[in-house]
C-alpha positions, 0 to 999 in steps of 0.5 A: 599359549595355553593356561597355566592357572585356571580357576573356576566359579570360585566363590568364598563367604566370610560371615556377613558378606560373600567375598567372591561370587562364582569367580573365574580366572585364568593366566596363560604361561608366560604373561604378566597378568594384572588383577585390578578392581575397586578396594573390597573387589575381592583381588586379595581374597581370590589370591589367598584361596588359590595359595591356600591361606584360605584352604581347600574346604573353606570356598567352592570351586575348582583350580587348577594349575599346570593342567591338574586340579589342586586342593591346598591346604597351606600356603606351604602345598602352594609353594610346593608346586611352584606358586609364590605370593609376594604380600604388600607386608613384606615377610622377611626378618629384619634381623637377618642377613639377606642371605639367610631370608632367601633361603629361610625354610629352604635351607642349604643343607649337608649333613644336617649342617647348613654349608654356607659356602653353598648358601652364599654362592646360591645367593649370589646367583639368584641376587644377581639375577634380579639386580641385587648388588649387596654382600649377602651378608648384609642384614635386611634392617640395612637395605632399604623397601626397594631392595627388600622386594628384590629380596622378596623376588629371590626368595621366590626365584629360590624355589623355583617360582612357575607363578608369581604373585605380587600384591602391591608391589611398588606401593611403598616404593619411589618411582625408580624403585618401581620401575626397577621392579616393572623391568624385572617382572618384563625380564623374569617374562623373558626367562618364563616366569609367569607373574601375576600383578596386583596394583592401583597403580594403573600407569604401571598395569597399561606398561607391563599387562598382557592380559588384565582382569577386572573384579568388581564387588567380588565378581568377575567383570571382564578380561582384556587381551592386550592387542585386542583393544588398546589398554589405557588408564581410563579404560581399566577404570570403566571396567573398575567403577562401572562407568567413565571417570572424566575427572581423577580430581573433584573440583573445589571453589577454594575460600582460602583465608587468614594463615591458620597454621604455621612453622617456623625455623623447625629443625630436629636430628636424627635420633640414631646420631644427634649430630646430624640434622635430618630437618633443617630450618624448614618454614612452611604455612597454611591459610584456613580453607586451604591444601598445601601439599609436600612433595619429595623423593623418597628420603626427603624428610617429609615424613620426619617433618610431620611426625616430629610436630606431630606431639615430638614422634620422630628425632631429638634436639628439636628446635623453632616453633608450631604456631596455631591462629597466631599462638605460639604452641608448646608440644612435647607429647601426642597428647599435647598435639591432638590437645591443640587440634592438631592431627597425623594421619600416618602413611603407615595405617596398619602398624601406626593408624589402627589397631587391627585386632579391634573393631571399627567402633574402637578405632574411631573413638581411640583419639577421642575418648573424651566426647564417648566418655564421661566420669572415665566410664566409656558411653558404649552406645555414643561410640556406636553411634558415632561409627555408624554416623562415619561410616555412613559419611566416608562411605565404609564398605563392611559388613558392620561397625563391629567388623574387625579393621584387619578385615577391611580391604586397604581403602575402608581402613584408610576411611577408618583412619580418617573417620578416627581424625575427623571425629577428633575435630582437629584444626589442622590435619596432617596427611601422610601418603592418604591414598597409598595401596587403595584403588582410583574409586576410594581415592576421589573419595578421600579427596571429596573428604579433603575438600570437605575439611577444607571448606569447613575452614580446616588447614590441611597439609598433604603429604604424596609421592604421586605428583598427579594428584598432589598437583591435582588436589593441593592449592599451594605445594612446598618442595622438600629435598634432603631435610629442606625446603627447596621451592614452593610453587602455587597451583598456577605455576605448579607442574611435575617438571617445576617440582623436579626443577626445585629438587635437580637445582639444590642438587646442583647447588650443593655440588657447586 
């Protein structure tokens, strides 16, 4: 095979800090290559300077593509030559039909007038090649994540696509859904498409590279060839962190006490039709010192559960209680719930956890203001302080506490998201999907933290669709399945087939 990318001493600064130190990276024509490394490595930033987000001029280096040296400007060059990126954020506008975000800025134009018999045979053909089975004229707000990225995919097939990139594709997809896309990437090979693939995922790199390559602190570590040697988790991993990984999970002597936290009989309705119950009579409890976990498949309602006690976010007619260390609580506000010692920790950092225009300090203290304040004039040094004491703790990799969160790789600005809940003390703390999208390195981190919470006497309520590590991090874990808890299971007689056996025989109950 001959290279269809390479990209040579790339190295890329932004103030403070150098991003990418004399990188080199190349792709043969016709392979899934997977890009991995520790959250910070550098993988988004070396994909951004090849589609030319950061442009010619802005880096050192040289790239070269199809055998002819590049010096893009916008990413608009990029796609030109055939180069598409798949951002984790999709790009797509929610109020327009699938038909029209495939070919948006790619119009089917006669005349000066778009010919939407042309757009929707068009469509049609490259929908059906990436097993979209909807009316193109269904808007994209009515499909769900896993078809937006089948949507995403025939946008870039549109063009005709020579390299595509997708950064964390399958983060916010159920298995499935995953692999659906894994068999499309495998079958867009077959046709000659060229992926690049970047994910945290590592089950999912071992199952679709050809080749992977390893950045570390913005510098590359290594290629792996597949046939070479083998390609496991556990030898991405020591090319990740630098060393072998014996445990995934820390290991924790749980003192679990008296129950600390408790719902009882909650149910809530959608807020879009108040006469269907998306929560139904759930009950669940957590001891002080203890980690329950909530597993489900997607649309089970566990994000739903946790956002309407969480201060009422999510649905109407909510009914049942919230009871704290044998107290009866009444919530109808966020402020009410963090006021009670009660904390979310959403699944959602940037458009609900951060506000990625303000700095690290700003975030930490946002749900806290009332300990770096005094007279309603905020203590600017307490802040200060109190970041850099965060960011020493949950070991915050920036260039200073005044580095703007959107800067931040997926990992630090989860840190910053629990830096922002730690710092408010809360009793119990909610966990909504805390290791998405971050890398093997941040997640043993993130557990360390729970741990640490939980030792401390804290309740803590994990919220994961990766059924490793909630059955690697969690003493107890409830089943949730279309709005109900179904099963609860405890770390003994807990396994990935108990929790699906709990989904399948509601399932089955439901049918009778």
């Amino acid at each position: 095979m001959s290279a269809i990318l390479k990209m040579e001493h790339i190295t890329k600064m932004f103030p403070g800090v150098k991003a990418l130190n004399d990188v080199n990276f190349d792709v043969e024509k016709g392979e899934i290559h997977c890009l991995v490394g520790e959250n910070g490595a550098g993988k988004s930033t070396l994909m951004n300077v090849l589609c030319g987000i950061y442009p010619y001029g802005t880096y050192s280096g040289s790239i070269y593509f199809q055998g002819e040296e590049t010096q893009f400007k916008t990413i608009k060059d990029s796609e030109h030559t055939g180069i598409v990126i798949i951002f984790q954020e999709l790009a797509l506008v929610p109020t327009l039909s699938i038909r029209e975000n495939i070919f948006l800025g790619n119009e089917r134009v006669e005349n000066g007038v778009i010919n939407w018999y042309m757009t929707d045979r068009d469509a049609s053909e490259v929908m059906k090649r990436v097993g979209l089975h909807e009316n193109p004229q269904t808007l994209i707000k009515d499909i769900g994540v896993g078809k937006q990225q089948l949507v995403e995919i025939a946008k870039a097939l549109s063009r005709d696509v020579q390299l595509l990139i997708l950064d964390e594709p399958t983060a916010a997809l159920n298995e499935n859904e995953s692999n659906n896309l894994l068999n499309l990437m495998l079958e867009l090979k077959k046709d000659g498409v060229t992926c690049v693939l970047i994910s945290h995922k590592l089950n999912e790199v071992a199952r679709v590279a050809d080749s992977i390559t390893i950045l570390r602190d913005g510098a590359t570590i290594e290629t792996i060839k597949r046939g070479n040697q083998p390609i496991n988790e556990a030898r991405i991993i020591r090319g990740m962190v630098g060393r072998d990984m014996v445990d995934r999970f820390p290991k924790r002597d749980a003192k679990i006490g008296e129950i600390g936290f408790e719902i009882k009989d909650w149910t809530v309705h959608d807020p879009l039709q108040p006469d269907r119950i998306k929560i139904n009579h759930v009950n669940l409890n957590v001891r002080h010192g203890e980690i329950i976990g909530i597993a489900g498949l997607m649309g089970a309602g566990r994000t739903e559960l946790a956002m309407s006690v969480f201060g009422k976010m999510y649905g109407v007619n909510i009914s049942g209680q919230i009871i704290k260390d044998g107290r009866c609580l009444t919530i109808h506000t966020v402020r009410d719930a963090i006021g009670a010692g009660i904390a979310y920790a959403t699944e959602d950092r940037k458009t609900y956890g951060l506000i990625l225009i303000k700095d690290i300090i700003d975030n930490i203290s946002l749900a806290s203001l009332n300990k770096v304040s005094a007279n309603m004039v905020i203590n600017r040094n307490r802040e200060i302080q109190a970041a850099e004491e965060y960011r020493e703790k949950l070991n915050i990799k920036c260039s200073g506490v005044t580095q703007r969160t959107n800067d931040l790789s997926g990992g630090n600005q989860q840190k910053v998201v629990l830096s922002k809940w730690i710092f408010a003390e809360p009793d119990c703390l909610i966990l909504d999907e805390p290791t998405r999208g971050i890398d093997v390195g941040a997640k043993y981190e993130i557990y360390t933290i729970m741990n640490n919470l939980a030792e401390m006497g804290k309740t803590v309520i994990m919220i994961s669709s990766e059924l490793p590590e909630i059955l690697g991090v969690c003493d107890r874990i409830y089943v949730m399945d279309e709005g109900e808890i179904v099963g609860e299971l405890t770390r003994d007689n807990a396994s990935q087939e108990a929790i699906m056996k709990c989904i399948m025989d509601n399932h089955r109950e439901e049918a009778i």
